[in-house]
C-alpha positions in Angstrom: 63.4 -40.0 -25.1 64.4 -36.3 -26.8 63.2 -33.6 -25.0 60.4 -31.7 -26.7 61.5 -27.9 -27.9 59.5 -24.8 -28.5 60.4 -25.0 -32.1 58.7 -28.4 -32.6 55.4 -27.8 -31.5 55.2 -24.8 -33.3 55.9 -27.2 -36.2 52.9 -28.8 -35.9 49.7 -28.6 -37.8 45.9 -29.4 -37.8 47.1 -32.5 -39.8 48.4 -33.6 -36.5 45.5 -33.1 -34.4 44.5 -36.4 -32.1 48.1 -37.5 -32.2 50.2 -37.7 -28.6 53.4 -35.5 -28.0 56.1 -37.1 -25.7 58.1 -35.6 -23.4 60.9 -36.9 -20.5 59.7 -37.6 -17.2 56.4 -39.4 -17.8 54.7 -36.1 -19.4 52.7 -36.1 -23.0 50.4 -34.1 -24.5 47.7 -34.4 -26.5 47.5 -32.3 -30.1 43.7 -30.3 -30.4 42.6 -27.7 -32.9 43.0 -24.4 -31.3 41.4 -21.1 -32.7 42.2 -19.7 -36.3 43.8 -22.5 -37.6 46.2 -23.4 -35.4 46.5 -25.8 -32.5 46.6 -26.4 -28.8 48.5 -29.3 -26.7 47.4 -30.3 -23.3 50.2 -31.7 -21.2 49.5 -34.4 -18.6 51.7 -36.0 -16.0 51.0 -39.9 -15.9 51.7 -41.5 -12.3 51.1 -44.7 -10.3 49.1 -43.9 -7.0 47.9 -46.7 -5.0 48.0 -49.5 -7.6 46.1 -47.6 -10.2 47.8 -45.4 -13.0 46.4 -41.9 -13.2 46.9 -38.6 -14.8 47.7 -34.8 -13.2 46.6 -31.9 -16.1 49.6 -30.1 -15.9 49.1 -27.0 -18.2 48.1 -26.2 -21.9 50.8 -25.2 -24.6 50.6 -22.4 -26.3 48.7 -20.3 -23.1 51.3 -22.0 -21.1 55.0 -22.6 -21.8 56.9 -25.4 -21.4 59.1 -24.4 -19.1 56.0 -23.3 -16.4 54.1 -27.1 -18.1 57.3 -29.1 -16.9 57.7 -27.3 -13.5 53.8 -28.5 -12.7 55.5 -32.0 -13.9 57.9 -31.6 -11.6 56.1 -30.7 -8.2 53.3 -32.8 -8.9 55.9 -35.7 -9.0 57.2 -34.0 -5.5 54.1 -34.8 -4.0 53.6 -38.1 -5.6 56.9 -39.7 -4.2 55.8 -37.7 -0.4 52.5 -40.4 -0.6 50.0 -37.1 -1.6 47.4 -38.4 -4.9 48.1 -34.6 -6.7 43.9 -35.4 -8.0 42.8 -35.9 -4.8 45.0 -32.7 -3.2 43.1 -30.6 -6.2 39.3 -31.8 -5.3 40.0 -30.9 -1.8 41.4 -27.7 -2.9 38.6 -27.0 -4.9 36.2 -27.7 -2.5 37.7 -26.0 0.0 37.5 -22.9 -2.2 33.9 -23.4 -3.1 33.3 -23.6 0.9 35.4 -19.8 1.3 33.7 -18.5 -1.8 30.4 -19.4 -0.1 30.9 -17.7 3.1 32.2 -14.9 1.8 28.7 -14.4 -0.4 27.3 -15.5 3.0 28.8 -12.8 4.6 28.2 -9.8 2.2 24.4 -11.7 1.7 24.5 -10.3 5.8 26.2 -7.4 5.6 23.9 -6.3 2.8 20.8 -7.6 4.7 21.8 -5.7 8.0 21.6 -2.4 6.0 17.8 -2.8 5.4 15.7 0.0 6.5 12.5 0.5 7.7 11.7 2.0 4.1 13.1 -0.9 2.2 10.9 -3.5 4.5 7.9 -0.9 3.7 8.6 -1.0 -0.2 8.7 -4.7 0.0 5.7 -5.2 2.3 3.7 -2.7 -0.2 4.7 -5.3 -3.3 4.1 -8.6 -2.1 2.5 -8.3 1.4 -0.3 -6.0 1.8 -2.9 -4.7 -1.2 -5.9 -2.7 -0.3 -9.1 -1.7 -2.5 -7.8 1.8 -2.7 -4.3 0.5 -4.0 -2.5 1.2 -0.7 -3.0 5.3 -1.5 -3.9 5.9 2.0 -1.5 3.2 3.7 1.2 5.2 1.6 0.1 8.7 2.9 -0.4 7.7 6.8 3.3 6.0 6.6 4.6 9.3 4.1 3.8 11.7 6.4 3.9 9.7 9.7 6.1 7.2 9.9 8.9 7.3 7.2 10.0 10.9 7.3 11.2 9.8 11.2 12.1 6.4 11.2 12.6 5.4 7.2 15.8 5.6 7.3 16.6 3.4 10.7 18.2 -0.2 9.8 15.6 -3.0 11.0 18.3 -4.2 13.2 18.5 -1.2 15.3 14.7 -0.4 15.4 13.5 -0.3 18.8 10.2 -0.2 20.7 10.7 3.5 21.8 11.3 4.4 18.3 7.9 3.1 16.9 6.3 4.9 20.6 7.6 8.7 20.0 5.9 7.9 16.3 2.6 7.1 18.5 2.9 9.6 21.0 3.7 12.6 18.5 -0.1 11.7 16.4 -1.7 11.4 20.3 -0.4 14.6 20.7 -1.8 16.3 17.8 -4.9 14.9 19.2 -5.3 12.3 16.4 -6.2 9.1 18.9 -7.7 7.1 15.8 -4.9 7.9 13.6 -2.6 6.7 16.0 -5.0 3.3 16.8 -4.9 2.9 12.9 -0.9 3.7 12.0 -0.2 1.0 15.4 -2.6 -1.7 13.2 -0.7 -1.1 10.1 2.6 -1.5 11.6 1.7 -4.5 13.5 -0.1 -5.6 10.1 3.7 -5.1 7.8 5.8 -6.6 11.1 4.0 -9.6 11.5 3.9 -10.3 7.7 7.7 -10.1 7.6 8.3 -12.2 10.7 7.5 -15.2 8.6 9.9 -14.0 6.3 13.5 -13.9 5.8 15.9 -12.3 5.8 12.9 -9.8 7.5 12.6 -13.0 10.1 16.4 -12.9 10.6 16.7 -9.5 11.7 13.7 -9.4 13.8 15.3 -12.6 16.1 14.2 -10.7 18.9 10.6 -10.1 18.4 8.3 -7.6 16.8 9.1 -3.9 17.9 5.4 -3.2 17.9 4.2 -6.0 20.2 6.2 -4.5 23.0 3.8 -1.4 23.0 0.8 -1.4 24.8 -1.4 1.7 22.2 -3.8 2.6 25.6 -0.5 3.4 27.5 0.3 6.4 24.5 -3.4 6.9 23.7 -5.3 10.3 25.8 -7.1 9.3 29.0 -10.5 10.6 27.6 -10.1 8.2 24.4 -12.3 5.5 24.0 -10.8 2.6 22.0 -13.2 0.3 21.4 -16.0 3.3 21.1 -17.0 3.4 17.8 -18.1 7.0 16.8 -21.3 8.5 17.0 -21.8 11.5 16.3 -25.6 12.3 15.1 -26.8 16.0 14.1 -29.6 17.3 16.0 -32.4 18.9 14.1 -31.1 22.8 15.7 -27.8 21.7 13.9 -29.1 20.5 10.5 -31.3 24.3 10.7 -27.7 25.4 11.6 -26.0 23.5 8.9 -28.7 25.0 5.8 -28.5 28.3 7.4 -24.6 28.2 7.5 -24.2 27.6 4.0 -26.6 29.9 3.0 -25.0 32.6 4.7 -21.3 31.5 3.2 -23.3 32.3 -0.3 -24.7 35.3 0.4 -22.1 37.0 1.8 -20.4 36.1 -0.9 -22.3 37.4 -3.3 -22.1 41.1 -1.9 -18.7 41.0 -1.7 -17.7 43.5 -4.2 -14.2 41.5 -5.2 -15.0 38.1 -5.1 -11.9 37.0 -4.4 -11.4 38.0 -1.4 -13.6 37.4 2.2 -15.0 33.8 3.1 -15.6 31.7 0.2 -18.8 29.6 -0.2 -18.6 25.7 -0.1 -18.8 24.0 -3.5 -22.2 24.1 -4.9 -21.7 20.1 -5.6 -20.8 19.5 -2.3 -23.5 21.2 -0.9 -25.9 19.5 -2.5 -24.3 16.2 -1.7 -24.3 17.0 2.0 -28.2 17.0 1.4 -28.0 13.7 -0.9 -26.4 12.5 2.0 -28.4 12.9 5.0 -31.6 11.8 2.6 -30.1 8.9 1.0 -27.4 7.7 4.3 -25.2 6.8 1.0 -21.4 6.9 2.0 -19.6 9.9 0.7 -17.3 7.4 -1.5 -20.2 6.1 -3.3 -21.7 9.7 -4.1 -18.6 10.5 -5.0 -18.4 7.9 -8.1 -21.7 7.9 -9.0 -22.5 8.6 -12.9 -26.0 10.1 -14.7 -26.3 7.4 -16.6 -27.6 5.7 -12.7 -29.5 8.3 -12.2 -33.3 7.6 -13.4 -35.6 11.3 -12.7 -38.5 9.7 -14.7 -38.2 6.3 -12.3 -36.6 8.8 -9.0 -33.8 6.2 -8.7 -30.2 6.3 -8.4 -28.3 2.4 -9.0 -25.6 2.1 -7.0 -23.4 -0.9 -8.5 -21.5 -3.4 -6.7 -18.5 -2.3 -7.8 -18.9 1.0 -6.1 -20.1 -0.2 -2.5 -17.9 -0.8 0.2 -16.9 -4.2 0.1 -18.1 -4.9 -3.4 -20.8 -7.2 -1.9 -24.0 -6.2 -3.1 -25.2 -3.2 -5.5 -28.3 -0.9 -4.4 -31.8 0.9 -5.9 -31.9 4.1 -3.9 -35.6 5.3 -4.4 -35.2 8.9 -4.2 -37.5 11.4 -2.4 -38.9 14.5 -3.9 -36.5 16.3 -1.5 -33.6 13.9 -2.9 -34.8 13.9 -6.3 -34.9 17.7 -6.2 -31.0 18.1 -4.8 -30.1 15.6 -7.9 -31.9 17.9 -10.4 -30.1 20.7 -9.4 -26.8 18.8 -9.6 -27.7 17.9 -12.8 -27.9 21.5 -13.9 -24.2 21.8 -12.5 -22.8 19.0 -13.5 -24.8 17.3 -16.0 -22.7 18.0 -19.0 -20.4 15.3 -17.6 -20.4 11.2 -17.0 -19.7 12.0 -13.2 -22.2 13.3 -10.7 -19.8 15.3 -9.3 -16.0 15.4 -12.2 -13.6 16.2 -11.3 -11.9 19.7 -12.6 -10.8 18.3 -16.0 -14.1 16.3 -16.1 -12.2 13.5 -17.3 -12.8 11.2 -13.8 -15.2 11.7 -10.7 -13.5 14.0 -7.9 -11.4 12.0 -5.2 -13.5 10.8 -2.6 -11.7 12.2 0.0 -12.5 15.5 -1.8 -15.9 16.4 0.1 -14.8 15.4 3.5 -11.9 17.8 3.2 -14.0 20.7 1.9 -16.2 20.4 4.9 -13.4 20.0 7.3 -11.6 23.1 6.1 -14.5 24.7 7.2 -13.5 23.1 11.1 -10.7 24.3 11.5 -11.0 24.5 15.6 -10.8 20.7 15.4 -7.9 20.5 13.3 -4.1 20.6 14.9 -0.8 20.5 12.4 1.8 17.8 13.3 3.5 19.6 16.1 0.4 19.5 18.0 -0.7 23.4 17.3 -3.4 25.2 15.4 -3.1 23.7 11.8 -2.3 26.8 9.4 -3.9 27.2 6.3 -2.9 25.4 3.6 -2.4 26.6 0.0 -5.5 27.4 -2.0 -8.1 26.1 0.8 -10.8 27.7 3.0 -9.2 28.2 6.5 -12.3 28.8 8.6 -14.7 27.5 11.4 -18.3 28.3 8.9 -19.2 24.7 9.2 -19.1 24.2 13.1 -22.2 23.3 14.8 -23.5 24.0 18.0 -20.8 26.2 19.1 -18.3 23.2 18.7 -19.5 21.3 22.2 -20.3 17.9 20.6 -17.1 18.4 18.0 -16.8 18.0 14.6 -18.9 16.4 11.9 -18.1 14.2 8.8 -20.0 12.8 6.1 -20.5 9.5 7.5 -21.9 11.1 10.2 -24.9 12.4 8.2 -25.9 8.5 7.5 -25.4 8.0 10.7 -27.6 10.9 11.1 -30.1 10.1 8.6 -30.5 6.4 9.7 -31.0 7.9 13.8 -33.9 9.8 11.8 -35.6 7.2 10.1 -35.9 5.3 13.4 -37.3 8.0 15.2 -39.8 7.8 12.4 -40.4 4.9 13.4 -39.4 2.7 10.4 -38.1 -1.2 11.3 -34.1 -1.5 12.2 -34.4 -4.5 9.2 -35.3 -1.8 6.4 -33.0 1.1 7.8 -30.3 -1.9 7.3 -31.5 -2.3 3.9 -31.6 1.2 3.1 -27.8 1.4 4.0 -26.8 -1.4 2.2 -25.6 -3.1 5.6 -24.9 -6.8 5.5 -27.5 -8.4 7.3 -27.2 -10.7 10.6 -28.3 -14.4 9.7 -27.4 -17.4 8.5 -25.9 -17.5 4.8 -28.4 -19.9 4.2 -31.3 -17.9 4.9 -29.8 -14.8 3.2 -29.5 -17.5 0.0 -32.8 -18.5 -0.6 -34.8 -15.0 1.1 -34.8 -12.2 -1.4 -37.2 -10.1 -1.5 -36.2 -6.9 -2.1 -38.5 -4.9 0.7 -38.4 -2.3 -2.3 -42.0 -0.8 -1.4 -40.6 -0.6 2.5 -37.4 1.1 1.6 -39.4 3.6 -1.0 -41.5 4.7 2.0 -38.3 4.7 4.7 -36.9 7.1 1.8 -39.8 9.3 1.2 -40.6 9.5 5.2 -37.2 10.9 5.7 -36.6 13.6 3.2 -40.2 14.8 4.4 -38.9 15.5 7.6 -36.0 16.8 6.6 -38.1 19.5 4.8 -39.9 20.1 8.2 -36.6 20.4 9.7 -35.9 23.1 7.2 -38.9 24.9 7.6 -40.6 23.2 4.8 -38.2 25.1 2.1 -38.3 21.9 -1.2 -34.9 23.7 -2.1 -31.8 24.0 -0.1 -29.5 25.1 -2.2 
């Protein structure tokens, strides 16, 4: 048979396509269109291998030449007459290749896995693991200014027990016990979630950092975990509280440059300390509430659903004449708005963290900066201790504690635990069957609770229908 040349297949044409090619030592190829016009000829080795007749791709003319086609002839037919199937040899190849390739992507899969930080598992965990009413806001701020800055950065591999424990022990010794309680709870809450997770699972083999700490080991002697707080105001501090804030104004007012000396509280917050302790509303629900709830001709304020805690039930606050009287001087302030209390652009309600920080800034004694010292003052907030009460010996107050406050009130008043629950909105104890089909709305009960306890607040006050 005459040996095939370069010059011959370069003869051919797409006339030829489908035909065979013939070459010495048991090699032919098959003629294909190829790209532009021209054409393409895959060479194959034909052999006999255990009885049956097979065939070894050797290489595709013009992308290969001849000369590299017929050595592939050649060693295939090596290995043919040494008892190796050249098919079978290229399979196992192949697979073997497929296996390396795999564990090398294996490998970098680890490597790449190993490198993940405390921030990347927090970034994931915020995504798909954990998604709060507020849209994580305050997860993201405890762990932004708590955990990540000291520990972000740390591969989860090489996290350890005493890391997450100096994070602990530096808030316990800012004397921020609850904050400490709470940051412990979320990390447990994000290291649990990816323990049932790879490749999170993977590189926590060897347990949860967090369940190796013991929080009342870190947390000050004097702290109570499991005491809730309960902090009430005492009628001397609520005459304290109207006399403090009256004081902050005037003073203010003969200040010949105002800009200078202590600065009164917000007129809207002050009134909504009063709203407050008459209504024992939370400060997040004032703090959201719109005129267009507000009824003066009915002395109502609707609190929807959507703006309780919990989102389980809305509420008809019947307002007192001392209440009603704090809301018609808000709406002097304020009324040009949607909000209650707008923000500075009026375009949204203020943040409800807004008037718990106004009235802390004005508590300063209680307050210690991360290091554990005297917190400074911060940039364009009061910096004062106006707002203490009692000389500081029962500690600071918050706006939940005026509920608190105001529900104590009502019961020395003598009005029934069942419509001070009411009054607060509290989910009541029972059976969900009975709370099904029982609804009456103890509207009448909760009018009078209302009306009782903005009367003695006016007693408190010395009878005076205006605080502000």
């Amino acid at each position: 048979m005459p040996k095939l040349t370069h010059r011959y297949l370069e003869s051919l044409t797409t006339q030829d396509c489908g035909e065979k090619v013939r070459d010495e030592g048991g090699l032919y190829g098959k003629i294909r269109p190829g790209t532009e016009g021209r054409i393409s000829v895959t060479f194959y080795y034909r052999y006999r291998f255990d009885g049956k007749i097979k065939e070894f791709t050797c290489g595709t003319w013009p992308s290969d030449s001849l000369a590299s086609i017929r050595l592939t002839r050649d060693t295939t037919r090596l290995k043919v007459a040494q008892g190796i199937d050249p098919v079978d040899e290229k399979k196992i190849l192949k697979h073997q290749n497929e296996l390396q390739i795999a564990t090398l992507l294996s490998e970098i899969d680890v490597k790449r896995d190993d490198a993940l930080t405390v921030q990347d598992l927090f970034d994931t965990w915020l995504t798909d693991g954990v998604r709060r009413k507020d849209g994580n806001a305050v997860l993201i701020r405890s762990f932004s200014a708590d955990v990540l800055p000291t520990i972000g950065a740390t591969r989860i591999v090489d996290l350890t027990e005493h890391d997450l424990r100096r994070i602990l022990r530096a808030l316990v010794a800012r004397g921020v016990n609850r904050t400490a309680v709470t940051v412990r709870n979320n990390l447990k809450q994000m290291f649990s979630w990816a323990g049932k997770r790879q490749p999170w699972r993977r590189l926590l083999a060897n347990g949860s950092p967090i369940d190796l700490i013991d929080i009342e080991q870190i947390l000050s002697p004097e702290y109570d975990i499991n005491k809730f707080r309960d902090r009430v105001l005492s009628a001397d501090e609520i005459r304290e509280l109207y006399a403090a804030l009256q004081r902050l104004r005037n003073e203010h007012e003969l200040q010949a440059n105002k800009r200078y000396g202590p600065q009164p509280i917000e007129p809207t917050t002050e009134l909504a300390i009063w709203i407050m302790l008459s209504t024992m509303c939370r400060v997040g629900e004032l703090s959201v509430a719109r005129w267009e709830n507000v009824s003066f001709d009915r002395s109502e304020w609707f609190i929807p659903k959507t703006d309780v805690k919990g989102k389980y039930g809305s509420l008809t606050v019947y307002l007192s004449a001392f209440t009603l009287n704090q809301f018609r001087q808000l709406h002097r302030i304020t009324g040009n708005s949607l909000w209650c209390f707008p923000s500075r652009l009026r375009e949204d309600h203020i943040d409800t963290k807004s008037i718990a920080k106004q009235i802390g800034d004005r508590q300063v004694q209680f307050k210690k900066s991360r290091d554990g010292g005297p917190r400074q003052q911060m940039l364009n907030r009061p910096h004062d201790n106006f707002l203490v009460l009692g000389q500081g010996k029962h500690g600071a107050w918050t706006p939940h504690d005026l509920r608190r406050t105001g529900a104590t009130m009502m019961q020395a008043l003598g009005v029934s635990l069942d419509v001070i629950d009411r009054c607060q909105n509290h989910v009541l104890a029972g059976s969900k069957v009975r709370r099904h089909y029982l609804h009456h709305e103890y509207a009448e009960e909760k009018k009078a609770a209302w009306e009782m306890l903005g009367k003695r607040i006016n007693v408190i006050l010395g009878a005076q229908p205006q605080p502000h």
